[in-house]
C-alpha positions in Angstrom: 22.7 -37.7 61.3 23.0 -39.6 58.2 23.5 -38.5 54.7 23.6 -40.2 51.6 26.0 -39.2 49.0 24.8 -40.5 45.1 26.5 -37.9 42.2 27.8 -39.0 38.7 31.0 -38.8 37.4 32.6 -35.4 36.9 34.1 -36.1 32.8 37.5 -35.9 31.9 38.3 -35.6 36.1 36.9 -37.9 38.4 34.7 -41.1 38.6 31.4 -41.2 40.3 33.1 -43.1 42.7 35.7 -40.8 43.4 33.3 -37.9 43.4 31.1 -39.5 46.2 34.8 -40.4 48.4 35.8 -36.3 48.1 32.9 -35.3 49.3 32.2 -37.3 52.3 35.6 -36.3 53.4 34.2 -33.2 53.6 30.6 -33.8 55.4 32.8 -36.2 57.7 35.1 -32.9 58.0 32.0 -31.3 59.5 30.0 -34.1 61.0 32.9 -36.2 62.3 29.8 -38.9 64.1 27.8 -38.4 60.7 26.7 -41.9 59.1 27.8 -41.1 55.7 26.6 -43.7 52.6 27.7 -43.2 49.2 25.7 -44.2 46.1 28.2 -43.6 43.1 25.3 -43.0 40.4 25.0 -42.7 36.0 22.5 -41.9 33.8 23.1 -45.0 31.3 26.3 -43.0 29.7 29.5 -43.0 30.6 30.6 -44.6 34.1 27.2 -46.8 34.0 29.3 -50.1 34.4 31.9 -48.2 37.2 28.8 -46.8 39.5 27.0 -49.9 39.3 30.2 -52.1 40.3 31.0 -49.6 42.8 28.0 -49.8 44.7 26.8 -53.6 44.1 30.3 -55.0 44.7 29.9 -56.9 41.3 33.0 -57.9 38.2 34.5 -56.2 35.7 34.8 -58.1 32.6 36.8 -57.4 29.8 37.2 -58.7 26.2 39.1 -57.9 23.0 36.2 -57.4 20.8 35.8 -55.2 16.8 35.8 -51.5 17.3 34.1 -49.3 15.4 36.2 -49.0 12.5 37.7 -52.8 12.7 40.8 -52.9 14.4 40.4 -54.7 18.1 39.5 -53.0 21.4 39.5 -53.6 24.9 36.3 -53.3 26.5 34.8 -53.3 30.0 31.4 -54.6 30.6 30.1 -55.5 34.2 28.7 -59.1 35.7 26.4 -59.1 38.5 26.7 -62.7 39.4 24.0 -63.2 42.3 21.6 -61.9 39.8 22.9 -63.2 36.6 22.7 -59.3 35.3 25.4 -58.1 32.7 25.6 -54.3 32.1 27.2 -53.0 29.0 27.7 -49.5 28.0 27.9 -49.9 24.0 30.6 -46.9 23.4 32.8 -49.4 25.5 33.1 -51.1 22.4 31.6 -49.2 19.6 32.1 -45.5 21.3 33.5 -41.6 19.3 36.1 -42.1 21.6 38.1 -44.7 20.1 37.9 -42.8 16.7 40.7 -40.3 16.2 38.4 -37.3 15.0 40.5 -36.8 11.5 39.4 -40.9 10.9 35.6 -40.6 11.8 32.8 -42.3 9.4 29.5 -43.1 10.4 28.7 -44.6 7.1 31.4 -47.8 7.4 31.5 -47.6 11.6 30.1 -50.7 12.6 28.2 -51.8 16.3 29.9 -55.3 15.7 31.9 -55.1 19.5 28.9 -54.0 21.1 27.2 -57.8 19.9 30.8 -59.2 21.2 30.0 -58.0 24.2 26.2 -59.6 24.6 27.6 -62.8 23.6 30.3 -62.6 26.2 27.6 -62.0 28.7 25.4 -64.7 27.2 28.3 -67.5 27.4 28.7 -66.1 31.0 25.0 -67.3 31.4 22.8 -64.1 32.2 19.4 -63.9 32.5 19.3 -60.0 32.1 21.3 -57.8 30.7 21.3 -53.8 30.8 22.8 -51.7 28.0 23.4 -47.8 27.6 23.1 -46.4 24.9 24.9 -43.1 24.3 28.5 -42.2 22.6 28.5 -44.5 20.0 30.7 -43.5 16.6 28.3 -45.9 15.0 25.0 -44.6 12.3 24.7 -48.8 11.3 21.1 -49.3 13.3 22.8 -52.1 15.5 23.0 -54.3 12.2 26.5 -55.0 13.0 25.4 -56.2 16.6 23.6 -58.3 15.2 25.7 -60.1 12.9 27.6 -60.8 16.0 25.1 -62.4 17.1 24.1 -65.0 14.2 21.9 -63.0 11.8 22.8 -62.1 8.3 22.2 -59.4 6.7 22.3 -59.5 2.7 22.0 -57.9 -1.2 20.6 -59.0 -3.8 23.5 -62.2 -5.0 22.7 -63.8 -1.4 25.9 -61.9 -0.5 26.7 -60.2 2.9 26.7 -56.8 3.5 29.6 -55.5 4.6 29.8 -53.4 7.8 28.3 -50.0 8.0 25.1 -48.1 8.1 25.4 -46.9 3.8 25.5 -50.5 2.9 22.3 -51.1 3.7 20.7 -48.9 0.7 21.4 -52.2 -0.8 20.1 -54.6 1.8 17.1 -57.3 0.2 16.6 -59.6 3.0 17.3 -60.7 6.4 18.4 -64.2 7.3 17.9 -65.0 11.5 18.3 -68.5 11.0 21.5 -68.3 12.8 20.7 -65.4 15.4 22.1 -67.1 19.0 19.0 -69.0 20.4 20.2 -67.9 24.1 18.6 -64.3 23.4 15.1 -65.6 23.8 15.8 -66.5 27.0 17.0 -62.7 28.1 15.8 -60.2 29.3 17.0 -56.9 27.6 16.9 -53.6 29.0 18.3 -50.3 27.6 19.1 -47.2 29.6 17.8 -45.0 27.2 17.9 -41.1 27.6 16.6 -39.5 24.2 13.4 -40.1 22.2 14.7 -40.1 18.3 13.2 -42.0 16.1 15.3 -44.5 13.8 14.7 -42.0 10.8 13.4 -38.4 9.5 14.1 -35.4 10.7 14.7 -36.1 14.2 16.3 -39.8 13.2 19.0 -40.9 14.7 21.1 -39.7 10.6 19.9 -36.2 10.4 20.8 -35.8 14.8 23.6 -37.6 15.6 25.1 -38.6 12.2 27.3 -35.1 11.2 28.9 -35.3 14.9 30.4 -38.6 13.4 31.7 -37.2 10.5 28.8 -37.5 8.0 28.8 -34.8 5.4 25.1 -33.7 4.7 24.9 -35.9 1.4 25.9 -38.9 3.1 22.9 -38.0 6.2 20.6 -38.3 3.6 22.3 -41.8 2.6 22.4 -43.0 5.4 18.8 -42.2 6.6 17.3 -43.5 3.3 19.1 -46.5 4.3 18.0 -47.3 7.4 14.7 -47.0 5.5 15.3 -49.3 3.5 16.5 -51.6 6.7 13.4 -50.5 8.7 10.9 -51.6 5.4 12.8 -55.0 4.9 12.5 -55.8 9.0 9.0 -54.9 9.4 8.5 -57.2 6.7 9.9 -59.9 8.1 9.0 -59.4 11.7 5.4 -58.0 11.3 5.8 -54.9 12.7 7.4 -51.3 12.0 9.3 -49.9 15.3 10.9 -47.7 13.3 8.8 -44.4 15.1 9.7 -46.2 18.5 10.9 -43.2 20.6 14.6 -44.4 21.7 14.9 -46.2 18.0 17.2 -43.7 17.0 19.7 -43.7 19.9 22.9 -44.8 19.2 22.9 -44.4 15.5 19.7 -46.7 15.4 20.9 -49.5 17.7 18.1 -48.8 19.8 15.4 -49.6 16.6 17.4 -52.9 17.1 16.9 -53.6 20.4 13.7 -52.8 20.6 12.4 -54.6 17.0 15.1 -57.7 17.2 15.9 -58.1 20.9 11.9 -57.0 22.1 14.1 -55.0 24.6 12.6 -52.5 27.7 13.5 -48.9 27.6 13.9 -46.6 30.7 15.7 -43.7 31.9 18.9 -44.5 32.8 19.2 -43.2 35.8 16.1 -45.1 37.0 18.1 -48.2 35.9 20.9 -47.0 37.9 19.7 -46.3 41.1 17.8 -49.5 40.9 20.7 -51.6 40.7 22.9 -49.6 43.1 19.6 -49.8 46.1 19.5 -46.0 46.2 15.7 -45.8 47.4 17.0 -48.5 50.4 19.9 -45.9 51.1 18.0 -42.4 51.2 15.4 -44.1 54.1 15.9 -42.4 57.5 18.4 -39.9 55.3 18.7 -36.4 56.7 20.0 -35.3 53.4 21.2 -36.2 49.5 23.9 -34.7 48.3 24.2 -35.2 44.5 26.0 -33.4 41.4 27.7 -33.4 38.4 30.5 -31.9 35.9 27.9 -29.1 34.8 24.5 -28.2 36.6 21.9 -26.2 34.2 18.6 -26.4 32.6 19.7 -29.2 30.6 20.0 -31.6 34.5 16.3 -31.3 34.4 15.7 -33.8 31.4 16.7 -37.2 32.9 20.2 -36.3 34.2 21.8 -37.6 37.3 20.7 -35.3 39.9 17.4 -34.9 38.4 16.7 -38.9 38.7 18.5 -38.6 42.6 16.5 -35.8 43.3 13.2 -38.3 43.0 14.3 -40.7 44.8 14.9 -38.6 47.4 11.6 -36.4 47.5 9.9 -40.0 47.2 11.2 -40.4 50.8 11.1 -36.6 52.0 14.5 -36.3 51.8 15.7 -33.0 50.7 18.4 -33.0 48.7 21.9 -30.5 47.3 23.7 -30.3 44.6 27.3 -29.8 44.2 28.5 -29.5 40.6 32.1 -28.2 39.0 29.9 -25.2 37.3 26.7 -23.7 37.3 24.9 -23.4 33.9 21.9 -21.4 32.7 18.9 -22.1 34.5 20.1 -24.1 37.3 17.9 -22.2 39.1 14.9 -24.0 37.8 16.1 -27.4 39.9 14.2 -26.5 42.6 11.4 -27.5 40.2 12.5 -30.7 41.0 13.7 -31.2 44.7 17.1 -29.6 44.6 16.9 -26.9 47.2 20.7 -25.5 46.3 23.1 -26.0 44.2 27.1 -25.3 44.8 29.9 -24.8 42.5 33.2 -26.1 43.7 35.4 -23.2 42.1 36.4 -20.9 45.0 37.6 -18.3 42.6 38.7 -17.5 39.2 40.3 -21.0 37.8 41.0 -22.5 34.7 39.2 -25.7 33.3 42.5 -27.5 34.0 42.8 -26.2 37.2 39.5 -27.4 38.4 39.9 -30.8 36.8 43.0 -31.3 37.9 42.3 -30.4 42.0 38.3 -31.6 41.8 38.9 -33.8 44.7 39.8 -31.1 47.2 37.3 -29.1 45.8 34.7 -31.0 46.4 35.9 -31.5 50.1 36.2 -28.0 50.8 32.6 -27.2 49.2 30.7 -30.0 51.0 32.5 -29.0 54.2 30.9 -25.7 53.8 27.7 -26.6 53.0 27.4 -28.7 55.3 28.8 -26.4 57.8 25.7 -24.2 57.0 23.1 -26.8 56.9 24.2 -27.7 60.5 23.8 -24.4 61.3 20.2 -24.0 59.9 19.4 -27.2 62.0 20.8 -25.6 65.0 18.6 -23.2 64.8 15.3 -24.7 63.9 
């Protein structure tokens, strides 16, 4: 028998890593002669870098780079050295997270650390590198990633801007002159989940902004100007990505990717279980068992499980989810491949509680569905 274990990380508990160890405890528990492989998997977010080391065996990297707000960070990215492939989850360096909620400001929060990061990974020589998108504090259209990397971004006197999305209602031209020659040699790729464009309505101001502490006069700043940024590059480049769906991610970064780096964009969980060989692990698999913190209607729009779930039915593999709660419509998975879904609460617990004891939980709860499942083959 072999199964193949691939969930995501279970926030604020345990990695994806960790998550894919507690439960083949528990399918080992019931299948002690069971070849058991484990897939740690992301969806571009959070625990992209972790799940990809994890399962390619590659380096995690670290450099003090900018944070959002200025003052320096620590951040993570990883090196794939056989392949010359960096990944780089942006919030590492530019991520809510590293904002104290009472101090955030998406009109002065700048992407600068996330371009740190690329030209760490460009020094180290790659030839491709990934980025997610996702958690960013930042509403700056990736202008301050790239003034890390060479280009200049200025007002009227020929004088730079400083950092921050607002200052660009006064942005009159772009100067690449110095932008790092190295990126043309790159190949970009973004693990992109959500299809906002760079401005309007569903831009990445008016979204995403207020959750970074923009007050609804200062979405309307901001989003007139990235505009203004959006008119001045299409200028210059010759053409307006500005309605690229992705461009909004990340407080715009992704309208800079896309227009200034002529980056890819894919789900991220297809990115993911490219790099970690998950189609190569679910061949002559009895069963996948995925999961993550929260399983509902939601997991069907480019989530974890979901992007498992077709891998696995690719190879006629069925697959089960395990997951700390069950949401609204979790039923609907099934749509998708996922023939059952499992909470690992045994009873009335608090959040704490759960979090706190997810590894034997998830034991105990694959050892029982697998207990079933080797009954139902028993009996076939």
């Amino acid at each position: 028998m072999k199964v193949v274990i691939a969930p995501d990380s279970f926030k604020e508990s345990l990695s994806a890593e960790c998550v894919a160890q507690a439960l083949a405890e528990g399918v080992r528990q019931a299948f002690p002669d069971a070849e058991v492989v484990c897939v740690p998997m992301a969806d571009g977010g959070e625990g992209t870098v972790a799940a990809v080391l994890a399962a390619t065996g590659g380096e995690l990297r670290s450099n003090q780079v900018q944070g959002p707000l200025g003052s320096e960070v620590t951040a993570t990215w990883g090196w794939l050295a056989e392949t010359r492939t960096a990944v780089i989850e942006m919030a590492e360096a530019s991520g809510l997270h590293l904002v104290p909620a009472t101090k955030r400001d998406a009109t002065q929060a700048s992407t600068y650390g996330t371009g740190q990061l690329v030209q760490a990974a460009l020094q180290a020589g790659a030839q491709r590198i990934i980025m997610g998108f996702g958690g960013s504090a930042t509403n700056d259209g990736g202008v301050g990633m790239l003034r890390a990397l060479g280009a200049r971004f200025l007002c009227g006197q020929g004088k730079e801007l400083p950092d921050g999305g607002l200052a660009l209602q006064r942005l009159e031209a772009i100067d690449l002159a110095g932008l790092d020659r190295r990126l043309q040699e790159v190949h970009f790729e973004v693990a992109c989940d959500v299809d906002n464009t760079l401005t309007g309505e569903k831009g990445a101001s008016h979204v995403f902004g207020p959750q970074k502490g923009a007050s609804p006069t200062q979405v309307l700043e901001l989003d007139s100007a990235l505009g203004a940024y959006a008119d001045i590059t299409a200028e210059l480049l010759g053409k307006d990505e500005r309605n690229f769906p992705g461009a909004g991610a990340a407080g715009g970064i992704g309208f800079a990717a896309k227009a200034f780096l002529n980056a890819s964009f894919r789900p991220g969980v297809q990115l993911v279980a490219e790099l970690a060989g998950l189609a190569a692990a679910v061949q002559g698999a009895d069963l996948v068992i995925t999961g993550e913190g929260k399983l509902d209607q939601q997991t069907l729009f480019g989530k974890t499980p979901a992007g498992v779930a077709a891998v696995a039915s690719a190879a006629g593999v069925p697959t089960i989810a395990i997951a700390g709660t069950l949401g609204q419509g979790y039923q609907q998975l099934r749509e998708i491949g996922i023939y059952a879904a499992f909470s690992i609460t045994s009873g009335p617990m608090s959040l704490e509680h759960a979090c706190l004891n997810a590894a034997e939980l998830l034991r105990d709860r694959a050892f029982d569905v697998m207990s079933v499942w080797g009954m139902g083959r028993a009996n076939a």
